[in-house]
C-alpha positions as CSV (number, residue, x, y, z in Angstrom):
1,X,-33.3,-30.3,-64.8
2,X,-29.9,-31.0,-63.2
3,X,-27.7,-33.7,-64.4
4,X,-25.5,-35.6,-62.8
5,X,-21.9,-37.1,-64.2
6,X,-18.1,-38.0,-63.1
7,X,-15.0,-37.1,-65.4
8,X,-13.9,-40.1,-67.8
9,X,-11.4,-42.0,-66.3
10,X,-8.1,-41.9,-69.6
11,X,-7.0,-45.6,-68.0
12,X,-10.8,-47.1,-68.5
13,X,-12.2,-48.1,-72.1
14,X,-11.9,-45.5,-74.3
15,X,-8.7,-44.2,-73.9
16,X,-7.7,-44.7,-77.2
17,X,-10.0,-41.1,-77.6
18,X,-7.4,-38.3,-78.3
19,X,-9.2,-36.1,-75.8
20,X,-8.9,-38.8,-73.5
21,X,-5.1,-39.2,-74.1
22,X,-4.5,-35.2,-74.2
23,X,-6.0,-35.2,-70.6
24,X,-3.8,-38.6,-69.2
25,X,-1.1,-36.3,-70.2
26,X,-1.9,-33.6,-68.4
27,X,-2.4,-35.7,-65.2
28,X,1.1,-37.4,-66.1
29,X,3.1,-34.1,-66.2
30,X,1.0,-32.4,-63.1
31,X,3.5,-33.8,-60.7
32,X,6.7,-32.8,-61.7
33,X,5.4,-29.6,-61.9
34,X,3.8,-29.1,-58.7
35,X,7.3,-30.8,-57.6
36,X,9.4,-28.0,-59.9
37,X,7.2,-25.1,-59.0
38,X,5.6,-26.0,-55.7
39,X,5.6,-22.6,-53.2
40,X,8.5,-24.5,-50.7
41,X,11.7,-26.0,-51.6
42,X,12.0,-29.9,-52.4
43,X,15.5,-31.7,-52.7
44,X,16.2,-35.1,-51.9
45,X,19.7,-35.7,-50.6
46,X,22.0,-39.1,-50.2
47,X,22.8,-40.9,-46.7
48,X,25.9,-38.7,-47.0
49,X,24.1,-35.0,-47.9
50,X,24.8,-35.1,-51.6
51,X,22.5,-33.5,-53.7
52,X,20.4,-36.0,-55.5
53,X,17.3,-33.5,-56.8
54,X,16.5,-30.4,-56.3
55,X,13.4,-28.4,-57.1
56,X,13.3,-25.3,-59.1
57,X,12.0,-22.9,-56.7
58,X,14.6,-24.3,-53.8
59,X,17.3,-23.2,-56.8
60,X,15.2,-19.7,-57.9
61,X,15.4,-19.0,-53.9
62,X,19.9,-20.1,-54.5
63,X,20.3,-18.7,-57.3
64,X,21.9,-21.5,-58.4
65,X,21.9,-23.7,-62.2
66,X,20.5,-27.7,-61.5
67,X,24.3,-28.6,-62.5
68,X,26.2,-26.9,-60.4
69,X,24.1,-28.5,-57.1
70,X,23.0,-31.9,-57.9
71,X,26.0,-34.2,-57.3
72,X,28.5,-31.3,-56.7
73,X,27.0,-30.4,-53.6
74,X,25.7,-31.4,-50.1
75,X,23.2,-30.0,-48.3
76,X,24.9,-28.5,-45.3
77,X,27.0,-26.4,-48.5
78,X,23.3,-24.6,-48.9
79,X,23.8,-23.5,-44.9
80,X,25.0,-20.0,-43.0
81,X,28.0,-20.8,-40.9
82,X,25.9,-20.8,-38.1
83,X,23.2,-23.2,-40.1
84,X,25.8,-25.4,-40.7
85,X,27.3,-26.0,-36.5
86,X,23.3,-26.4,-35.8
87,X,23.3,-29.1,-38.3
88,X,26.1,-31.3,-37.8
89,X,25.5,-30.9,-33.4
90,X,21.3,-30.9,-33.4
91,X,19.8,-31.7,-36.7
92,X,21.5,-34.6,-38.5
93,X,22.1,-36.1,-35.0
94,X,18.2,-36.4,-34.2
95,X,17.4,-37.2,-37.7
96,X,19.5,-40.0,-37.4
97,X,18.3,-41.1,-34.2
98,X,14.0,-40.4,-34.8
99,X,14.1,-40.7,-38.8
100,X,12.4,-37.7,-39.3
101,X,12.5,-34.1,-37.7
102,X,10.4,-31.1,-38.8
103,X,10.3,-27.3,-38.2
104,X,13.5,-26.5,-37.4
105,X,14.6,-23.0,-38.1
106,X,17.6,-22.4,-40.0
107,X,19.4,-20.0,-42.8
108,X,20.3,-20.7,-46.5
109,X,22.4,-18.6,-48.3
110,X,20.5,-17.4,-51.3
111,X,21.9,-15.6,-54.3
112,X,24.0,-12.3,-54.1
113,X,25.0,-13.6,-50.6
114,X,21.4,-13.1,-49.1
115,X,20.5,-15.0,-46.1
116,X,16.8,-16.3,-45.9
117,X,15.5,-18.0,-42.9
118,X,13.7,-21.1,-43.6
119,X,11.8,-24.1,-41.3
120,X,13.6,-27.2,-42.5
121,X,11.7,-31.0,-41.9
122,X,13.6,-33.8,-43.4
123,X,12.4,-37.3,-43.7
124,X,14.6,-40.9,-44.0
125,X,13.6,-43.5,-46.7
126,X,14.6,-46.8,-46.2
127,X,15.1,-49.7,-48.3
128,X,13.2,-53.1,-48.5
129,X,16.1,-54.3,-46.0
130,X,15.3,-51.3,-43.5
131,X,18.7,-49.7,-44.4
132,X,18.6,-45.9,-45.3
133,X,18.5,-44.7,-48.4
134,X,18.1,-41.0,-48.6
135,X,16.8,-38.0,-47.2
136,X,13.7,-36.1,-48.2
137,X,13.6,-32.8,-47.4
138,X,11.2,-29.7,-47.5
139,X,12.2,-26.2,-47.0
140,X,9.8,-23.5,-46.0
141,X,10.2,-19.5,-46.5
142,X,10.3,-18.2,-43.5
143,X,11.1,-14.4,-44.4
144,X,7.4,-13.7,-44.1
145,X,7.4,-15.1,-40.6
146,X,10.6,-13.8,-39.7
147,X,9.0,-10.0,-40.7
148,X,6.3,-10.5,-38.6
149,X,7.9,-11.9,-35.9
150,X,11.0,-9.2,-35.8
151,X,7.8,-7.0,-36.5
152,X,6.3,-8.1,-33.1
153,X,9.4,-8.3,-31.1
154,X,9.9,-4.4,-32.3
155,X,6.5,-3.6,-31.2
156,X,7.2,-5.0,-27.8
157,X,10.4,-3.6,-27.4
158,X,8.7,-0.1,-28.0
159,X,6.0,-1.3,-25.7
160,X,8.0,-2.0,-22.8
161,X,10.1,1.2,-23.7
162,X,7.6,3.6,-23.3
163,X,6.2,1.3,-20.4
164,X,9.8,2.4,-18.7
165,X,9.1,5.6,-20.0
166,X,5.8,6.3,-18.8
167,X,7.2,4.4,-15.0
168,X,10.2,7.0,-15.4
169,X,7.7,9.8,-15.7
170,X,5.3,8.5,-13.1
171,X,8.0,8.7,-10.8
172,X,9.2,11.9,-11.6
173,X,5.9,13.4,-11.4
174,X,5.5,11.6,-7.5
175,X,8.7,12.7,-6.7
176,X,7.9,16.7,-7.8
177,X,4.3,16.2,-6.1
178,X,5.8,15.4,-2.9
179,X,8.6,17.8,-3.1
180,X,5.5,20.6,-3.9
181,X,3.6,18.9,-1.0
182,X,6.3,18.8,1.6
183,X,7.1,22.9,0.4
184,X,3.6,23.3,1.4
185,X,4.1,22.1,5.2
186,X,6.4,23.0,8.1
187,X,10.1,21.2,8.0
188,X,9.9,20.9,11.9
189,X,6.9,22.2,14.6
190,X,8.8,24.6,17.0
191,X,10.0,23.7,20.5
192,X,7.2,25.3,22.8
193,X,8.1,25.5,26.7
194,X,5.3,23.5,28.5
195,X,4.1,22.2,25.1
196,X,4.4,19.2,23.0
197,X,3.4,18.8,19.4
198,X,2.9,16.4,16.8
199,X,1.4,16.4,13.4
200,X,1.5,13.9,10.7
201,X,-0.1,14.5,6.5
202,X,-1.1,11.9,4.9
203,X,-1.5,11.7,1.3
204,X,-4.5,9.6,-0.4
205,X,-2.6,9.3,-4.0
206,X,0.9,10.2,-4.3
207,X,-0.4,11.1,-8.3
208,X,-2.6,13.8,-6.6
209,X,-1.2,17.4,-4.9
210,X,-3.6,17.7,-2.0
211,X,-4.9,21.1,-0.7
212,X,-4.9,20.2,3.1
213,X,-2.2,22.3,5.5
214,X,-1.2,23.1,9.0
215,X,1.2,25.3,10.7
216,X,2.4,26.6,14.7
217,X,4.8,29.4,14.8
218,X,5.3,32.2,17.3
219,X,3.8,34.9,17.6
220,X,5.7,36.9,20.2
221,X,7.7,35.7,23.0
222,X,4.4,34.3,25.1
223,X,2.4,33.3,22.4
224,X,2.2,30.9,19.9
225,X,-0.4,30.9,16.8
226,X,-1.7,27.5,15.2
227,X,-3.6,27.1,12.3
228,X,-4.6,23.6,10.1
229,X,-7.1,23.7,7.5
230,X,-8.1,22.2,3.8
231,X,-8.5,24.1,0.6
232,X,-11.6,23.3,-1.8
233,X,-10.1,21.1,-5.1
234,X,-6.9,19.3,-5.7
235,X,-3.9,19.8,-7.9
236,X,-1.5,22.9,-8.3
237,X,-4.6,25.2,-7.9
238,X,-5.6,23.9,-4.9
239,X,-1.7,24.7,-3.8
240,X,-1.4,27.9,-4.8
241,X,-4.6,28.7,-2.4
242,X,-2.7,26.7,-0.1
243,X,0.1,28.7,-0.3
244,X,-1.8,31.9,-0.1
245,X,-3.6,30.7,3.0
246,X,-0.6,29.8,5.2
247,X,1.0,33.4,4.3
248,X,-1.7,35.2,4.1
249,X,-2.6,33.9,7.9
250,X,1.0,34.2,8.6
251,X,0.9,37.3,8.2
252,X,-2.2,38.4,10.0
253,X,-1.3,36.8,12.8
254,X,1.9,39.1,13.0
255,X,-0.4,42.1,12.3
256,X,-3.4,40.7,14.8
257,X,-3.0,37.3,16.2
258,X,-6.7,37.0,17.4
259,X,-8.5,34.4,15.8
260,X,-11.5,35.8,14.4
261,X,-9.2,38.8,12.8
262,X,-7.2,36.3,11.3
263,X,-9.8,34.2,9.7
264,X,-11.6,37.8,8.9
265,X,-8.4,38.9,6.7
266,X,-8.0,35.7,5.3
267,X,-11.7,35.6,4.2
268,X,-11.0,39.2,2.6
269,X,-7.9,38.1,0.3
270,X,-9.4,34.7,-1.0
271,X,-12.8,36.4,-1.8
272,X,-10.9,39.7,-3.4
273,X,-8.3,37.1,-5.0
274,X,-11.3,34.7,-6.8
275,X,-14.2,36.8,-7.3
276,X,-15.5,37.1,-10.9
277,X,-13.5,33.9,-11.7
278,X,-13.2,30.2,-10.3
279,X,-14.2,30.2,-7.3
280,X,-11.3,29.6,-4.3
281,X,-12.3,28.5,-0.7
282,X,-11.2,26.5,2.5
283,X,-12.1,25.3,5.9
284,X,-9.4,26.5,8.5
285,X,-9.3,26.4,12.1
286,X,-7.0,29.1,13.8
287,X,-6.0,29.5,17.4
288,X,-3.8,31.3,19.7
289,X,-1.9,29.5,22.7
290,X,-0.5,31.6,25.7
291,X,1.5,28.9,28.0
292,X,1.6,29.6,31.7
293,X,4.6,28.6,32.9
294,X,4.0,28.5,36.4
295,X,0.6,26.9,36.4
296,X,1.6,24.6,33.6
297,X,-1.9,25.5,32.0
298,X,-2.1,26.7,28.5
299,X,-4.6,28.7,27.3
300,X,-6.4,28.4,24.0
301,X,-8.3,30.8,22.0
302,X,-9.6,29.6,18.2
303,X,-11.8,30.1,16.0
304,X,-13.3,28.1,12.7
305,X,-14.1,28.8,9.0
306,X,-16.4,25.5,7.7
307,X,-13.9,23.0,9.6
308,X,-14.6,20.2,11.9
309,X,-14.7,20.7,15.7
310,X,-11.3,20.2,17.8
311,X,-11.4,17.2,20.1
312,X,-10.0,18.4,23.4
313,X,-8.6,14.9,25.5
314,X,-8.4,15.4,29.1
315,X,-5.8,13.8,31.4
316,X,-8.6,11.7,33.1
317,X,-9.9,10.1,30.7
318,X,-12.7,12.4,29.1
319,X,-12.9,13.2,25.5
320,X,-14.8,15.5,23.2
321,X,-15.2,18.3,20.7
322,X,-14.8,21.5,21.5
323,X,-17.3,23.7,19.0
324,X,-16.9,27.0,17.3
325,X,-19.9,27.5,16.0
326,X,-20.9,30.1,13.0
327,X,-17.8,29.6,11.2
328,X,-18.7,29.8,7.5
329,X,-16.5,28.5,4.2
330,X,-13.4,31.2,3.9
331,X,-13.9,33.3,0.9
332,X,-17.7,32.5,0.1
333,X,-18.9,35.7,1.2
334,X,-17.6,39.0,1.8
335,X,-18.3,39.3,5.3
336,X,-19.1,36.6,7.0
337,X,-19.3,35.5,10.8
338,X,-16.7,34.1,12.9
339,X,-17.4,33.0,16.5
340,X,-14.4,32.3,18.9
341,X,-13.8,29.3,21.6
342,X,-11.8,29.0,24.6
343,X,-10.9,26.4,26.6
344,X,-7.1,25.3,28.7
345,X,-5.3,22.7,28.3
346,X,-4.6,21.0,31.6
347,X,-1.2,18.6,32.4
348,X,-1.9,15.8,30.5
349,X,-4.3,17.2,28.3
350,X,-4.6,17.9,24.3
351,X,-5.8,19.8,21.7
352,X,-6.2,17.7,18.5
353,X,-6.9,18.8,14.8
354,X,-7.9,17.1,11.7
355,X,-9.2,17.7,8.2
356,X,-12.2,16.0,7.3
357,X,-10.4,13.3,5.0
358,X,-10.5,11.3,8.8
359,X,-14.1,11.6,9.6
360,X,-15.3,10.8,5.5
361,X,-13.1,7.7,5.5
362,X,-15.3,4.9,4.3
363,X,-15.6,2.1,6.0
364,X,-16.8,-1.6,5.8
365,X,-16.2,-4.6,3.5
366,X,-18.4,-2.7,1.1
367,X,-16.5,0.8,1.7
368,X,-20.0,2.3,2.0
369,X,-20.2,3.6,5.8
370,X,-18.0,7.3,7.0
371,X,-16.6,6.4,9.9
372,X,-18.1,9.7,11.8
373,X,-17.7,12.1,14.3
374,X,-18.8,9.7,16.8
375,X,-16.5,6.6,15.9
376,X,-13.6,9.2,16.1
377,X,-14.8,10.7,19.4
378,X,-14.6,6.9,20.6
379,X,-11.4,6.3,19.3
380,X,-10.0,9.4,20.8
381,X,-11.7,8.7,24.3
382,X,-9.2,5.7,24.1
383,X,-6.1,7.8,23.6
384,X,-6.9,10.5,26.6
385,X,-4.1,10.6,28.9
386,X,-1.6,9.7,26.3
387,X,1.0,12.1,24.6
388,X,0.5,14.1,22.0
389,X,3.5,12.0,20.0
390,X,1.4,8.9,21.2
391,X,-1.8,10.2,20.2
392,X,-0.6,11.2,16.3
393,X,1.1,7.4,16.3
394,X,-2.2,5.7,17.4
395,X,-4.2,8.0,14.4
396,X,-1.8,7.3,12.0
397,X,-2.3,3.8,12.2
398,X,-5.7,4.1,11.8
399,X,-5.4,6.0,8.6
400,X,-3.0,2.8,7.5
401,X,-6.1,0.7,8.4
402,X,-8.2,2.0,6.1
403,X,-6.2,1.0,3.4
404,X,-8.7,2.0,0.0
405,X,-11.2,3.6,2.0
406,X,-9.0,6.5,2.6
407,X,-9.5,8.5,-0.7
408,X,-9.0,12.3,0.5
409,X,-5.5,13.6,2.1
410,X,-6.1,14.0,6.0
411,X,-3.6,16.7,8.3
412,X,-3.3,15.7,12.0
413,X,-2.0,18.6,14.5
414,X,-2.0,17.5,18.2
415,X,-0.9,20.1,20.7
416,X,-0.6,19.1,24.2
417,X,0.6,19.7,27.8
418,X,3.3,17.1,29.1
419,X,2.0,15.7,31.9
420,X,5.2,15.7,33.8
421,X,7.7,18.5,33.0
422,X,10.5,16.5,32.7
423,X,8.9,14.9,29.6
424,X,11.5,15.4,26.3
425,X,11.0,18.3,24.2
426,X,8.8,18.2,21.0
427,X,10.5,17.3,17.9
428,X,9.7,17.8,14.3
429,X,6.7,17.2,12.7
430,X,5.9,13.7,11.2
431,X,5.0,14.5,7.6
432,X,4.5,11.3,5.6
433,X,3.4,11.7,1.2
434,X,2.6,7.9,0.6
């Protein structure tokens, strides 16, 4: 059975009981010491800041004796330097002017000289005539707060540090990528008589070394060797096959500059080099160009390991690829089949060469189709007749179109006959590491 009753009430009937009167008591005393011992800090100050009452924590947090503050001192004496300009400028003016203010931030000095930050609000009580008669005022600890908030700003400080940090870094690391990158490539194509080249890398992340190349050198005095091709992987051991591939064909070309020799010895050292371990490979396209100066003709010879076709653009108009076919990977097997191509390059005419980060680009508003052989067939068509300079400009801006879509490096090598000898000379290479 559950019963049901309120506490006696000392001020009804029955008060005269001494439990009664023992528990009135009680309730009498309870405020004054909630006032005395209440968590915050109570005083209660004239019109002028004297000291009128103070509670005993406010004077536990001073270290200060009742006498020495209550009608000896005013509040602003309590006050940092710095409290005390805030008070007289900000704080006593808008208590003046609202009555009331609350939750301003301030410092006390408390004993031995310690400074505590506090949130001060301060009330006006008036009179029955509306005039003012003192100030109430209640003063919070905020040493908790302030922790937590010098706590927080410290955190964020070494947040945004090591976000500077990690931005420095980033930086760095670009910086050294594209320095590797650029190490990687030719600093200028060579001036060719009766050619003109152009080539042009672009790189997907400038956080990522890529593995595509290209090259043209000379051979001898009447011929000139070309090579552009893209090494399995990314990152620094994707470049140092990269590196061992443009020396390594360097240098059969100076020993046998024919095409399928020089794919043949290059095929030798990867599969020696990576046998038994990760496996190394690339695609690579190489070719020989023998200029006939009085013809203005040039003729090509080339040969392919795994990489796309050459588009061959023709001074009239005509585009398309120009095959090598039963080129395998470079360094999967230990003797594979390379098959040669010929063709020549006509006044007007180029030879262009790209890595298969063109072709695989994905396109769409859902970046879900490649854009193809055949879209970049079309898109050459539309650049026949043009110069090789011209051509590279045009396909660089459609790597820039791409935007996202473009997630694997691309190399672009154009080689091609100036359609009027008095055309200018080629320059260097245009390498860009975006």
């Amino acid at each position: 059975m559950c019963r049901s009753g309120r506490q006696p009430d000392p001020h009804e009937a029955g008060g005269n009981d001494p439990g009664n009167a023992a528990f009135a008591a009680l309730l009498e005393d309870s405020a004054e010491e909630l006032y005395e011992t209440a968590p915050c800090g109570y005083l209660s100050t004239l019109m002028d800041g004297t000291i009128a009452k103070i509670n005993a924590t406010l004077l536990g947090w001073l270290g200060l004796e009742r006498s020495a503050v209550v009608g000896r001192m005013r509040f602003t004496d309590l006050l940092t330097v710095g409290g005390r300009l805030y008070h007289e400028t900000h704080f006593a003016p808008l208590l003046r002017m609202q009555g009331e203010i609350g939750g301003i931030a301030l410092e006390i000095r408390g004993a031995r000289g310690v400074r505590i930050p506090v949130l001060v609000s301060s009330v006006v009580k008036y009179g029955g005539e509306g005039e003012p008669l003192l100030i109430r005022t209640t003063v919070f600890d905020a040493r908790d707060r302030r922790s937590y908030e010098e706590e927080l700003l410290r955190r964020k400080r070494e947040a945004e540090a090591a976000r500077e940090q990690a931005e420095t870094d980033r930086v760095r690391l670009q910086e050294a990528l594209a320095t590797l990158q650029q190490s990687l490539l030719p600093a200028m194509l060579p001036d060719i008589p009766g050619l003109e080249a152009a080539a042009h890398y672009h790189t997907a992340s400038p956080e990522r070394l890529g593995g595509d190349f290209y090259d043209l050198f000379a051979v001898d005095g009447k011929r000139w060797a070309f090579f552009l091709g893209d090494v399995c992987g990314k990152g620094p051991q994707a470049a140092a096959v990269t590196s061992l591939t443009r020396y390594t064909l360097r240098a059969a070309a100076m020993h046998d500059p024919d095409p399928v020799a020089a794919l043949s010895t290059l095929n030798t050292v990867l599969h020696e080099r990576y046998t038994g371990g990760d496996p190394r490979y690339c695609t690579t396209v190489f070719g020989l160009l023998e200029p006939d100066l009085s013809t203005g003709q040039v003729a090509v010879r080339i040969a392919a390991g795994g990489h796309p076709p050459a588009l061959v653009l023709r001074a009239d108009g005509r585009a398309g690829f120009l095959p090598t076919p039963g080129g395998l990977l470079v360094g999967v097997l230990s003797d594979p089949r390379f098959v040669s191509a010929t063709t020549v390059l006509a006044p007007g005419d180029i030879l262009l060469l790209y890595t298969d980060g063109l072709t695989e680009a994905r396109t769409g508003e859902d970046r879900a189709t490649l854009y193809g052989d055949q879209a970049l067939l079309d898109f050459a068509a539309g650049q026949a007749g043009k110069s090789a300079r011209e051509v590279i400009r045009a396909l660089t801006g459609l790597l820039d179109d791409f935007g996202d879509g473009l997630d694997d490096d691309t190399a672009l090598l154009a080689l091609g006959v100036p359609a009027h000898p008095a055309d200018p000379a080629p320059g260097p290479a245009t390498k860009n590491a975006r």
